[in-house]
BALOBA-1460 file (C-alpha; in Angstrom, 3 decimals):
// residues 67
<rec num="1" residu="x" x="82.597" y="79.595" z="95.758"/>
<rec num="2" residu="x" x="85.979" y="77.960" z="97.151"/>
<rec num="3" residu="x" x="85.472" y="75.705" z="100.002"/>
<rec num="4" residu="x" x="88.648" y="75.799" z="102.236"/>
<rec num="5" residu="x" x="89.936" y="72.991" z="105.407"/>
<rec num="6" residu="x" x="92.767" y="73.467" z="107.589"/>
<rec num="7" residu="x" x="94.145" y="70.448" z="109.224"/>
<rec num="8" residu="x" x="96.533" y="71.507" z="112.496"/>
<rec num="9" residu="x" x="100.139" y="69.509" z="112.386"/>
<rec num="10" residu="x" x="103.225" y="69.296" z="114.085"/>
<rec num="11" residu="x" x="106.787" y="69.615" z="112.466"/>
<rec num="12" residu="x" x="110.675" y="70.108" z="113.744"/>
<rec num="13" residu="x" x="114.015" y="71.023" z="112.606"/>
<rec num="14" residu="x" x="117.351" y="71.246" z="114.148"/>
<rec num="15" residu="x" x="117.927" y="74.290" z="112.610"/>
<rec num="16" residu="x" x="115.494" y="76.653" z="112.961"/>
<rec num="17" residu="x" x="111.475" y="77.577" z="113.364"/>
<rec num="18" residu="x" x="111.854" y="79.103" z="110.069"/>
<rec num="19" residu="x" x="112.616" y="75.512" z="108.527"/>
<rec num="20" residu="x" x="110.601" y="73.499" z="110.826"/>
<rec num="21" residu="x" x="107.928" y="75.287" z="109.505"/>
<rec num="22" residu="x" x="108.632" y="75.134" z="105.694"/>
<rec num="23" residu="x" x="109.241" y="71.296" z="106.749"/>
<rec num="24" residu="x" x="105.690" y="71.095" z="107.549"/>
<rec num="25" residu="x" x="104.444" y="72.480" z="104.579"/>
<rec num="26" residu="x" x="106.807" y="70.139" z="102.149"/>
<rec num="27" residu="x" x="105.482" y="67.098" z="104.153"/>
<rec num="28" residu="x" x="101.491" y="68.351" z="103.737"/>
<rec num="29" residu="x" x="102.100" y="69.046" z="100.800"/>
<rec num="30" residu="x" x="102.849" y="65.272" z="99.406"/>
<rec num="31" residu="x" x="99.348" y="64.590" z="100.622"/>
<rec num="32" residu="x" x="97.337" y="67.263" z="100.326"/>
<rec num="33" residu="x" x="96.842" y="69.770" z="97.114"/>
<rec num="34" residu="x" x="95.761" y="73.036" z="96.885"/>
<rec num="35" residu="x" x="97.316" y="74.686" z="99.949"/>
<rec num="36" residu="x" x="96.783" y="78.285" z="100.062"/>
<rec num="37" residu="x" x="98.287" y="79.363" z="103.772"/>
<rec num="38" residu="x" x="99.922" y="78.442" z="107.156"/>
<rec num="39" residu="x" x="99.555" y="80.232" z="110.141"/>
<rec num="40" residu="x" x="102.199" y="79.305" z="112.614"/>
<rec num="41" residu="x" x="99.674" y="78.434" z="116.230"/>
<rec num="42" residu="x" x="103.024" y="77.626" z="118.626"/>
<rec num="43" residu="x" x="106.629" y="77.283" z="118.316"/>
<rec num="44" residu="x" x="109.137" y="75.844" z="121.298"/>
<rec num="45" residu="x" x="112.619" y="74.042" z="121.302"/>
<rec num="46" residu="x" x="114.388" y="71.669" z="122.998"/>
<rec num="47" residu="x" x="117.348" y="72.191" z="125.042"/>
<rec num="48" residu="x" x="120.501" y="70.652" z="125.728"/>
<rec num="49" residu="x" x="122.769" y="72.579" z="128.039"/>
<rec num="50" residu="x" x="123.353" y="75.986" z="126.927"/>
<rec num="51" residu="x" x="122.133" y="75.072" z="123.016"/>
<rec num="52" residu="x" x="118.767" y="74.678" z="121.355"/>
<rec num="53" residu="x" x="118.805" y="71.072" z="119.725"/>
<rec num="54" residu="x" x="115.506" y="71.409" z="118.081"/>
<rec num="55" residu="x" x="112.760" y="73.459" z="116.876"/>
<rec num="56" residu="x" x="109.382" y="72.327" z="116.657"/>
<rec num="57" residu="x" x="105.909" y="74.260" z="115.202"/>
<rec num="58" residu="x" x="102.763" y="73.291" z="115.428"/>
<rec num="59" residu="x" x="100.951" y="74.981" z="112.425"/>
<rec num="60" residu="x" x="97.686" y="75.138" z="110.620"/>
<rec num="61" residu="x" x="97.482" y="74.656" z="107.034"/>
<rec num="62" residu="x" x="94.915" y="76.340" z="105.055"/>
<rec num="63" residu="x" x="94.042" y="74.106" z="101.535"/>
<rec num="64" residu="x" x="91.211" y="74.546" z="98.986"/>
<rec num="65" residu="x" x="89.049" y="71.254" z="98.763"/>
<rec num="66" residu="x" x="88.384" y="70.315" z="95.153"/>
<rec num="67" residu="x" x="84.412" y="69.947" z="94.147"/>
């Protein structure tokens, strides 16, 4: 039987939600092994005038915990 942990965190990019979220995956993924999923919980931007200077996610990250 697999025994599974998510851990929530936060991530950005200035191009898109799309990358902010593979950012946060590449950055859990120097610390933790075994990651099976993420699940995207919120996204929202900042603005600047009439243009969206960043993207931000905060995700959940699904890993298997080794015995």
């Amino acid at each position: 039987m697999a025994v599974m942990k998510v851990i929530e965190i936060m991530a950005n990019s200035e191009k898109s939600w799309e990358e902010a979220v593979k950012n946060a995956v590449k950055t859990a993924s120097k610390s933790v092994k075994n990651i099976k999923s993420v699940y995207v919980k919120e996204q929202n931007a900042n603005v600047k005038g009439d243009s969206i200077t960043d993207y931000r996610v905060i995700v959940k990250i699904t890993f298997e915990v080794e015995a």
